[in-house]
C-alpha positions in Angstrom: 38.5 7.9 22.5 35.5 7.5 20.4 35.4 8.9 16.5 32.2 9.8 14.8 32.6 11.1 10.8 30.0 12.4 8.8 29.6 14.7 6.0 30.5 12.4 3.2 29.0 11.5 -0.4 29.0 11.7 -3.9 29.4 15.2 -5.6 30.7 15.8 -9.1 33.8 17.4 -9.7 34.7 20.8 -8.6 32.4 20.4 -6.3 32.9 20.9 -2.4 32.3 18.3 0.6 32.8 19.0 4.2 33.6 16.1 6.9 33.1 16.2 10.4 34.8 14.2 13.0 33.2 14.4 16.6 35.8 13.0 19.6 34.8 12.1 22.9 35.7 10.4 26.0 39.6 10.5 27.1 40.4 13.5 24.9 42.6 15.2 27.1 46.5 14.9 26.1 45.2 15.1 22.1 48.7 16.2 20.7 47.0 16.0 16.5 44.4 15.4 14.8 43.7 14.8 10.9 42.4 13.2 8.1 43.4 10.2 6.0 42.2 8.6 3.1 42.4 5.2 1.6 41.5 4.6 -2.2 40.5 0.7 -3.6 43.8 -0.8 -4.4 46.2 1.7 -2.5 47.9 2.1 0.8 46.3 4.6 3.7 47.7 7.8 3.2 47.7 11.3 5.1 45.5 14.1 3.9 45.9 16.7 6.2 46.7 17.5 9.9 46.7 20.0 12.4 48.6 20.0 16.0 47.0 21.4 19.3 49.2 24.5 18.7 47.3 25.2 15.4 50.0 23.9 13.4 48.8 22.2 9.8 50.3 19.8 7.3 48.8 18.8 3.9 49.8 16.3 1.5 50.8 18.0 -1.9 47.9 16.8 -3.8 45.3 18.5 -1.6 47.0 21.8 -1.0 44.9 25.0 -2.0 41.8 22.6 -2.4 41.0 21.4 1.5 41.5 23.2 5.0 41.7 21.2 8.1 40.4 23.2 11.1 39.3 21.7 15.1 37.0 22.8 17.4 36.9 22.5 21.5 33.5 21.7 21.8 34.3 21.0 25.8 36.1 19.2 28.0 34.5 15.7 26.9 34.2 16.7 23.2 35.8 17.8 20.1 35.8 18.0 16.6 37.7 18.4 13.2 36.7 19.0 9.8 37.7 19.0 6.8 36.7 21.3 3.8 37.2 20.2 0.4 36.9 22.4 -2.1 37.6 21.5 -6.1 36.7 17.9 -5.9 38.3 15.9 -8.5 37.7 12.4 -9.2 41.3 10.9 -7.9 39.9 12.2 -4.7 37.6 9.4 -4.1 38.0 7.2 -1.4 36.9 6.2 2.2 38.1 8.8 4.7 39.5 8.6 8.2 39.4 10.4 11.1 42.9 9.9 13.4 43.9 11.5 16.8 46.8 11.4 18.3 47.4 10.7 21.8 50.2 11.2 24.6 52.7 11.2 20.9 51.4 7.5 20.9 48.1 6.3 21.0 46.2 6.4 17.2 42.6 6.4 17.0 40.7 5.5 14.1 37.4 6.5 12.8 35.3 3.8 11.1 35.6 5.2 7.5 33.3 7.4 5.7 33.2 7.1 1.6 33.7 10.0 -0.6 33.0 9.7 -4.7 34.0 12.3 -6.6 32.2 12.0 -10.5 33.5 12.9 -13.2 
């Protein structure tokens, strides 16, 4: 499985960002997808993720702000994003994409930076 992110940048607070993550190659048995984020200094942690079955998960500092949604672009392809709405500067950091496989296989996207300004 192959990750692709876009969509990030630098916006001043309260401002909104939206990141894209296209999959392709083995993507069948894709169980959940998501978001991460890694700040300088911390550990990696979960933003937000949603199951095959629609189901979604947020971490308490991002709820009401971002939506996690997918997309089945095909049967080769497909994609999830993530809308962020009222940036605030703590939300800075490099962002990953993560699918999960067969309930075991993680897949990382390279990283993509967000910076939030005060």
């Amino acid at each position: 499985v192959q990750l692709v992110e876009s969509g990030g940048g630098l916006v001043q607070a309260g401002g909104s960002l939206r990141l894209s993550c296209a999959a392709s190659g083995s993507i069948f048995s894709i169980n959940r997808m998501g978001w991460y984020r890694q700040a300088p200094g911390n550990q990696r942690e979960l933003v937000a993720t949603i199951t095959n079955s629609g189901n979604t998960n947020y971490a308490d500092s991002v709820k009401g702000r971002f939506t996690v949604s997918r997309e089945n672009a095909n049967n080769t392809k497909m994609m999830v994003y993530l809308q962020m709405n009222s940036l605030e500067p703590e939300d800075t950091a490099v962002y990953y994409c993560n699918f999960l496989r067969l309930r075991q296989y993680q897949y990382w996207g390279q990283g993509i930076q967000v910076t939030v300004s005060s």
